[in-house]
C-alpha positions in Angstrom: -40.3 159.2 137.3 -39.6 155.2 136.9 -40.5 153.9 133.0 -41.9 150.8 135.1 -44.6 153.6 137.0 -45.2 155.1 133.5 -45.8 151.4 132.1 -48.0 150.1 134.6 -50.7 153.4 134.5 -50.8 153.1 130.7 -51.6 149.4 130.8 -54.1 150.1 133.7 -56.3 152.6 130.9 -58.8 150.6 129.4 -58.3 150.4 125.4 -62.2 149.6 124.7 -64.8 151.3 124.3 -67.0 152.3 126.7 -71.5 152.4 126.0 -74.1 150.9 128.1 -72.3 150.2 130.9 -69.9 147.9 128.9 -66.2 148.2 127.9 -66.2 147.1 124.1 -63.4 147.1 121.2 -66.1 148.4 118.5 -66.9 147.0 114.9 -63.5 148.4 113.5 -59.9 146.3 113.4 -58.2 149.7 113.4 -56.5 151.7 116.6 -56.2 155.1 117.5 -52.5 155.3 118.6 -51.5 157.7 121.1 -48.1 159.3 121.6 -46.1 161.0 124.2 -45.3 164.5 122.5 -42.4 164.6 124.3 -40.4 162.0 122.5 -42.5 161.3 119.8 -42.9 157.4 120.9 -46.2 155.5 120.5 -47.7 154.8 124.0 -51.0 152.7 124.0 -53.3 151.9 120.8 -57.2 152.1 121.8 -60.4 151.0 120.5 -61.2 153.4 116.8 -65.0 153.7 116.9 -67.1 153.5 113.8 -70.1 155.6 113.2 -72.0 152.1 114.0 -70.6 152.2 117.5 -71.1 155.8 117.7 -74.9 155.2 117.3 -74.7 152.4 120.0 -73.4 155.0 122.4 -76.3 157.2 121.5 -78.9 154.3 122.0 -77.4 153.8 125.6 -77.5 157.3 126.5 -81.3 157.5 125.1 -82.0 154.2 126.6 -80.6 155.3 130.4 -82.3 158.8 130.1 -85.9 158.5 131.2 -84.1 156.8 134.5 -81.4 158.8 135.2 -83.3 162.2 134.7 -86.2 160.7 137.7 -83.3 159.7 139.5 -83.2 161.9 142.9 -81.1 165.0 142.7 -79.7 164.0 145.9 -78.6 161.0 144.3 -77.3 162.4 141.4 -75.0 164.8 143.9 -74.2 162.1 145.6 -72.4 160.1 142.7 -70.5 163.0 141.7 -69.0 163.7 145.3 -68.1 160.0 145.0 -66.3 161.0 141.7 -64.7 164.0 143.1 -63.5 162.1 146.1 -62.1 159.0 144.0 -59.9 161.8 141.7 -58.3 162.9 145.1 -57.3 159.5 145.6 -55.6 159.1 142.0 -55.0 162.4 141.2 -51.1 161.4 140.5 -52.0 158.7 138.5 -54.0 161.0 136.7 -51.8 164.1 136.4 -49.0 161.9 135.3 -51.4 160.6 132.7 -52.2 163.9 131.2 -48.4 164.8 131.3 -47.5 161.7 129.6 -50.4 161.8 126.3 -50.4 165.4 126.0 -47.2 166.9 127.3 -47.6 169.4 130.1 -45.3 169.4 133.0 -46.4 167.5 135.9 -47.3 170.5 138.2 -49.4 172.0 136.0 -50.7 168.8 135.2 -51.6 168.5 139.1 -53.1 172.2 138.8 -55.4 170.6 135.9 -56.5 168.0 138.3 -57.5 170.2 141.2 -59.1 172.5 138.7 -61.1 169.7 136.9 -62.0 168.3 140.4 -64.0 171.3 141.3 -66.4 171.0 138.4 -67.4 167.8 140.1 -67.2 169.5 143.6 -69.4 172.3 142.5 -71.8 170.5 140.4 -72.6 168.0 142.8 -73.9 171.1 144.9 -75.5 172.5 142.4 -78.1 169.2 141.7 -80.3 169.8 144.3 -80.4 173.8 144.0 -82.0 173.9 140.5 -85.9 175.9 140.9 -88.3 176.4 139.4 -91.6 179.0 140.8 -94.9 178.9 141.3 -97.4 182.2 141.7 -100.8 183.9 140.8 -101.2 185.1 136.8 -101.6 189.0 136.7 -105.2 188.6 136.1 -106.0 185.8 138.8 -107.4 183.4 136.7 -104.8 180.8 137.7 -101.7 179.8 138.9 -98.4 179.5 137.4 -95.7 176.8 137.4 -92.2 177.2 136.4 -90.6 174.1 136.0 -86.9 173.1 134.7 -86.4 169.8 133.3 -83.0 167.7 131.7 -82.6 168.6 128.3 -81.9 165.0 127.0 -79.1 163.1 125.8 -76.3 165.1 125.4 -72.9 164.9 122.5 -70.2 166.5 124.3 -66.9 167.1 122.3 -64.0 168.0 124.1 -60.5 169.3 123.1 -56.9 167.6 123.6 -55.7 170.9 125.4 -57.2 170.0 128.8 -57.9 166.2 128.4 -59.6 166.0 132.1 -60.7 169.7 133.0 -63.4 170.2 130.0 -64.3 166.4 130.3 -65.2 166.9 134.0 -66.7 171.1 132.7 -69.0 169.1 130.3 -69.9 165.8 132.3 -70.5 167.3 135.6 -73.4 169.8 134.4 -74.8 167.3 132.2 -75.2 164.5 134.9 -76.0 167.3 137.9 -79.2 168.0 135.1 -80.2 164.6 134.8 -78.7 164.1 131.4 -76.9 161.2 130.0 -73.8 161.5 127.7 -72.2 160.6 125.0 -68.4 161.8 125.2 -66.2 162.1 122.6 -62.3 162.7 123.5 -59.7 164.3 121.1 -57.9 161.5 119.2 -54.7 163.2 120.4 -55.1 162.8 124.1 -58.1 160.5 124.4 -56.8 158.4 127.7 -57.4 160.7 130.3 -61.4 160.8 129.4 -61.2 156.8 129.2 -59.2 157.0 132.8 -62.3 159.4 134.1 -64.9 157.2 132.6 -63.6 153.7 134.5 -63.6 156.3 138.0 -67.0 157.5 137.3 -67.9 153.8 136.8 -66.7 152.9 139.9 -68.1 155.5 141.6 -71.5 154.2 140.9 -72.7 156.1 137.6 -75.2 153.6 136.1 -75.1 151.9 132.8 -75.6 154.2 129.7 -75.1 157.3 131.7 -72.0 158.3 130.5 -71.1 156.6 127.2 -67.1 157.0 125.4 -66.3 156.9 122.3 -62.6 157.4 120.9 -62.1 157.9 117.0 -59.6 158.9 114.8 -62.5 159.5 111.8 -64.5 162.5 114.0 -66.5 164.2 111.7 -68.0 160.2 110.1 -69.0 159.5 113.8 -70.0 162.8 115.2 -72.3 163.8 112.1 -74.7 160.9 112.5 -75.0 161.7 116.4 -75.6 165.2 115.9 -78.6 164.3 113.1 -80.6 161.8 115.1 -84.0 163.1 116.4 -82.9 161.4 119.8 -80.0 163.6 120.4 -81.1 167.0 122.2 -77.8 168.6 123.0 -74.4 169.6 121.9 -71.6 170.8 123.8 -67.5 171.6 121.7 -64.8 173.0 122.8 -62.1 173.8 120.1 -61.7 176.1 117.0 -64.0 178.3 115.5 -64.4 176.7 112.2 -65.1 173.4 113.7 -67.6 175.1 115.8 -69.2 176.8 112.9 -69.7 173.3 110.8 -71.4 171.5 113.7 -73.3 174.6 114.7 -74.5 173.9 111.1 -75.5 170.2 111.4 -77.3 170.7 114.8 -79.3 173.7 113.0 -81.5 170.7 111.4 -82.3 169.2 114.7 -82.7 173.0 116.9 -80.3 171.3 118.8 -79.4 173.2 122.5 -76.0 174.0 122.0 -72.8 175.3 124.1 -69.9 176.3 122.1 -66.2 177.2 123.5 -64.6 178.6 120.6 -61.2 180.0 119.5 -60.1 183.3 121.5 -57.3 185.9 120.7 -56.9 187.6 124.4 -55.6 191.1 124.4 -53.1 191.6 128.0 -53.6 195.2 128.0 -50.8 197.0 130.5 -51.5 200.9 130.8 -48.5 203.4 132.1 -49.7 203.3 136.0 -49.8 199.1 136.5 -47.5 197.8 138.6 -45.1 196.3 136.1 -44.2 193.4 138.9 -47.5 192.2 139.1 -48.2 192.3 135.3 -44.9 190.8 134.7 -46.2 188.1 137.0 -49.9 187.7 135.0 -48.1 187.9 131.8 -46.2 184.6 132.5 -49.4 183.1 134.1 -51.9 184.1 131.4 -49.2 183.1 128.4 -47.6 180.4 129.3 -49.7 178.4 131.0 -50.2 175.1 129.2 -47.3 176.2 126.8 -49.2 178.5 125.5 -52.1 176.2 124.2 -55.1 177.4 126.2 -57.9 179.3 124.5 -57.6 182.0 127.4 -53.7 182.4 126.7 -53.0 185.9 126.3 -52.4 186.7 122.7 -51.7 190.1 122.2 -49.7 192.3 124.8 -50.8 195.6 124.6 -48.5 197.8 126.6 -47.9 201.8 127.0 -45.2 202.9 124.8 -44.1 204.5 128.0 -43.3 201.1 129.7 -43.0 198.7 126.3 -39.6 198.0 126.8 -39.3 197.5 130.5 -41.7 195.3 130.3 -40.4 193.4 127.4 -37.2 193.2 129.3 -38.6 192.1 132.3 -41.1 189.4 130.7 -37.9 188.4 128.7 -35.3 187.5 131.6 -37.9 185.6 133.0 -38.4 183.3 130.0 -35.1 182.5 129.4 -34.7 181.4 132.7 -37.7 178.4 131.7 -36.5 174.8 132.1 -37.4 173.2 129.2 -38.4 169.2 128.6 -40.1 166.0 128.9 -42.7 167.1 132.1 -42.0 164.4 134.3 -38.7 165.9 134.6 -37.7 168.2 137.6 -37.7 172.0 136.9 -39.5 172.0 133.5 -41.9 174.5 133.5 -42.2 174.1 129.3 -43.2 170.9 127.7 -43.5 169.9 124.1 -46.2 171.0 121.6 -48.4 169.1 121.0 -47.5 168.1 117.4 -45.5 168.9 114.4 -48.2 171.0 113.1 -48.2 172.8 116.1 -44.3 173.7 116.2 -44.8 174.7 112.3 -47.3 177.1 113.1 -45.6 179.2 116.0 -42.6 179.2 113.9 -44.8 180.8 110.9 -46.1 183.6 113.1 -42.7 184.5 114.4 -40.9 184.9 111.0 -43.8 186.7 110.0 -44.3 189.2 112.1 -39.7 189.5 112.2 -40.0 189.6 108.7 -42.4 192.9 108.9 -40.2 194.7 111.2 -40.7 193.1 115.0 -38.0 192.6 116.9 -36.9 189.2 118.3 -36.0 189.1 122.0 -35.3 185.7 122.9 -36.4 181.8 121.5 -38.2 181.9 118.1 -37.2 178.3 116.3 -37.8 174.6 116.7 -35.5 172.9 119.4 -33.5 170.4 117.8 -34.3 166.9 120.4 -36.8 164.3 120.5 -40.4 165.3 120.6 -42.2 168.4 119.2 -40.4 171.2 121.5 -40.6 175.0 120.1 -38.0 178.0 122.0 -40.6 180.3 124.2 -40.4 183.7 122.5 -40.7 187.1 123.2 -41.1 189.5 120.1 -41.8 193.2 120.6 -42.8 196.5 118.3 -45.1 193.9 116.6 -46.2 195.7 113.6 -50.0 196.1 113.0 -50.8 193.4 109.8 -48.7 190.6 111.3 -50.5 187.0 110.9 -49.5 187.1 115.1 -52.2 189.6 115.8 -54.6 188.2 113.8 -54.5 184.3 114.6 -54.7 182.3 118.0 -51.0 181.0 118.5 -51.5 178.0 120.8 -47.9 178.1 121.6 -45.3 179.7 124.0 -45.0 183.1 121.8 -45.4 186.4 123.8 -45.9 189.0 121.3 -45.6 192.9 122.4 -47.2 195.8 120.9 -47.1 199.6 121.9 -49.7 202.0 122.4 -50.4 205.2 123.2 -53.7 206.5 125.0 -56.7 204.9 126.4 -58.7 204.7 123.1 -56.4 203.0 121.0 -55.8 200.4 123.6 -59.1 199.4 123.5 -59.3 199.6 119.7 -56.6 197.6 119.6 -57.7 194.8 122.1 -61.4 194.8 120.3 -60.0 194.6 116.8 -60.7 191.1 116.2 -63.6 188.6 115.7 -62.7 186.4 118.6 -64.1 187.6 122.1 -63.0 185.0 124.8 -61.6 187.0 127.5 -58.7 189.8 127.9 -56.7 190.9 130.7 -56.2 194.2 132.2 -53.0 195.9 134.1 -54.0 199.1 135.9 -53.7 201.1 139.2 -56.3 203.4 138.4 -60.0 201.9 139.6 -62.0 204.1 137.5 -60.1 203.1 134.1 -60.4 199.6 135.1 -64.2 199.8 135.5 -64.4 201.9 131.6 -62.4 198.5 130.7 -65.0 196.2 132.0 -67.8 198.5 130.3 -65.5 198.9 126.7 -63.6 195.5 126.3 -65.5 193.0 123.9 -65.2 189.8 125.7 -67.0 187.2 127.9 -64.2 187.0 130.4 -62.2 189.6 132.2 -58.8 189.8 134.6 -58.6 192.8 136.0 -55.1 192.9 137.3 -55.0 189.0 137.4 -53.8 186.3 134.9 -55.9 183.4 135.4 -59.2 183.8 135.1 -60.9 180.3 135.0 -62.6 178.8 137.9 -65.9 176.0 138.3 -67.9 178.9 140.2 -68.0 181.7 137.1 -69.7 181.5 134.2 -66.6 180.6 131.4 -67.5 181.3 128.0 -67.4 184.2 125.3 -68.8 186.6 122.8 -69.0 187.1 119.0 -66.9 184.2 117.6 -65.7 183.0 120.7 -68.6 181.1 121.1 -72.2 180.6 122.8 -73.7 179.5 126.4 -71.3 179.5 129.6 -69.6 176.4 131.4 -69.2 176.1 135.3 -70.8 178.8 137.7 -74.8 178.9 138.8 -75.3 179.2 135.1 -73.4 175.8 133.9 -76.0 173.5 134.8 -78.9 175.5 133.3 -77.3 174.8 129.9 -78.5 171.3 130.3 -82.4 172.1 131.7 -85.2 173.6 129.3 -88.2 175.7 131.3 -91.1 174.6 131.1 -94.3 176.9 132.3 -97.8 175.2 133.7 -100.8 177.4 134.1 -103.5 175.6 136.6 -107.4 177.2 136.9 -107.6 179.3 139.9 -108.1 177.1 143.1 -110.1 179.7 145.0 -112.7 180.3 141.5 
């Protein structure tokens, strides 16, 4: 990849603002630099909002709402085909993007962009599909209408993990609805959801519709958004305790809210799988992303029986990784996204070696440019370790044994997190008791990758509220209301 091709997309991101249909620098003299993970170098500085500016984003989205939500769903599917057709057209441009602000290698960036396209795809079918009903009351004094109506202007806060997938699972919905935005990018990889916003511009989204604000003070701006009577929706995606504070700001306002939480996935592989297919999901479900994907399989819970094949198996195949910058050929792990990051996986690993589990491969920083961490395999990971309990967000496959049924599933429910967990069996009727006994919102049964814009994505317990993408995405953003009528015939 030329540095002249990597130069000329970073110039072409806007650096402003973007509220009321206007690209703006914002009260503050201050930037939000960006860096390439990668090799630690500073890439672009954009616009820093205030919570001023943040409020100005709001005004436009409130402004723009009575408009938008009469605007004719057939319309409203209509612009967001015209998205989805204009990311075809620069899905390198954007794929190279994401690889360049956040770190992934550029074929799974290209995945992301295929993936993130289809929220746009399947939303824009869904806008004209949302009913409502209309009948006789039990007693036949009247008749009753069932309406659905857009919830409002909408905060959405997305994560740095999947910079144009959860933009596109969050903006899509909203817009299908009749809903105007207010977007908020994470400061870390904040130029793929300014890239999206200048496509959805030109592909005819009016002014005030869809409103961006970057920031590298998020709770200042996001606090005063979240409290203004105006403001009728909230949609995150990242951790749990985030989650947990604004769930407590939008309590005053009885705000509608979707929340995408933290997970710790259990990968559950009983004595009859078929250890090549398993080996196969294990890769897929861990270290996809490098690891830093809230449906990244935590935990491998395998029979004791076939623990140590598998940790074999799932260990020749990591070492074999390329490992670098993602634009390079042959990388299949990028950089971390940050120091913090590589200090973290390294803390879980020496914790859980220092308790007894045994190190199979990687385990320490890589000593280059950029925030790089070995991928690891650790087995006979002792109950107790910090691994089990906490969401790693990096390439760290941890094994542990086990010996019957019942204490697989105690082991893959003993946590507070309830995202999704993966399954390995032969055996139909044990995978159904799975489906019936595992405590998440999401399932693979014999699969690695669960996520797709048609299903319902979203967990249980502290994993988080309401569902993104599927038949139920868009009703996230529509309230019900009911009409009675006298009878006509009285």
């Amino acid at each position: 990849m030329s540095e002249n091709r990597e130069r000329d997309l970073l110039a072409a991101v806007p650096d402003s603002l973007f509220i009321g249909g206007e690209w703006r620098r914002g009260e503050r003299e201050s930037t939000v630099k960006v860096y390439d993970p990668a090799t630690g170098e500073l890439i672009k500085e954009i616009a820093d909002a205030s919570p001023a500016d943040g409020i100005a984003a709001l005004d436009a989205a409130a402004t723009a709402f009575e408009t938008w939500s009469r605007t004719p769903s057939r319309q409203r599917a209509e612009i967001l085909r015209r998205a989805f057709d204009l990311l075809q057209e620069r899905k390198e441009d954007f794929a190279l993007l994401m690889t360049l602000e956040m770190g992934k290698p550029l074929a799974e960036a290209r995945g992301e962009v295929a993936y993130g396209g289809e929220f746009l795809r399947w939303f824009s079918e869904e806008t004209a599909h949302v009913q409502g009903r209309y009948g006789a009351n039990p007693e036949g004094t009247g008749r009753m209408i069932v309406s659905q109506h857009a919830v409002g202007p909408c905060f959405l806060i997305t994560p740095w993990n999947f910079p144009l997938a959860m933009a596109t699972r969050k903006i899509a919905p909203a817009l299908a609805a009749g809903c105007t935005v207010v977007v908020k990018p994470a400061e870390l990889t904040p130029l793929t959801t300014l890239a999206f916003a200048k496509l959805l511009e030109d592909a005819g989204v009016p002014a005030g519709v869809v409103n961006v604000i970057t920031t590298s003070t998020s709770g200042a701006v996001s606090e005063p958004i979240i409290r203004d009577p105006r403001l009728r929706k909230l949609s995150f995606t990242g951790s749990t305790p985030v989650g947990q504070r604004l769930l407590e700001q939008a309590s005053q306002g009885v705000l509608r809210t979707s929340m995408e939480l933290g997970g710790n996935a259990p990968f559950v592989v009983f004595d009859d799988a078929d250890l090549d297919k398993a080996v196969d999901g294990a890769i897929a479900a861990k270290f996809r992303n490098i690891g830093q994907a809230c449906t990244a399989a935590n935990r491998f819970i395998v029979h004791r029986s076939v623990a140590d094949e598998f940790a074999r198996r799932v260990t020749e195949r990591v070492e074999a990784f390329g490992i670098g910058r993602g634009t390079e050929d042959g990388v299949t792990i990028g950089p971390l996204i940050d120091d913090r990051a590589v200090a973290k996986a390294q803390s879980l690993v020496a914790d859980a070696v220092g308790r007894g589990a045994s190190l199979r491969t990687g385990g320490s920083p890589i000593d280059r440019p950029g925030t790089f961490f070995e991928p690891t395999v650790i087995s006979d990971v002792p109950a107790g370790s910090d691994i089990l309990r906490e969401e790693i967000f990096g390439p760290v496959l941890a094994i542990v044994p086990f010996d019957d049924e019942d204490d697989a599933v105690a082991l893959a429910n003993s946590t507070e997190y309830g995202l999704v967990s993966y399954v390995y069996t032969e055996n139909l009727a044990r995978g159904q008791r799975m489906i019936e006994r595992l405590e998440t919102g999401m399932m693979g049964l014999n699969i690695g990758v669960v996520s797709n814009a048609a299903a319902p994505f979203g967990g249980w317990k502290l994993s988080g509220l309401g569902r993104e993408g599927g038949a139920e995405g868009i009703h996230e953003y529509l309230q019900t209301k009911y009409t009675l009528t006298p009878n006509p015939f009285a």
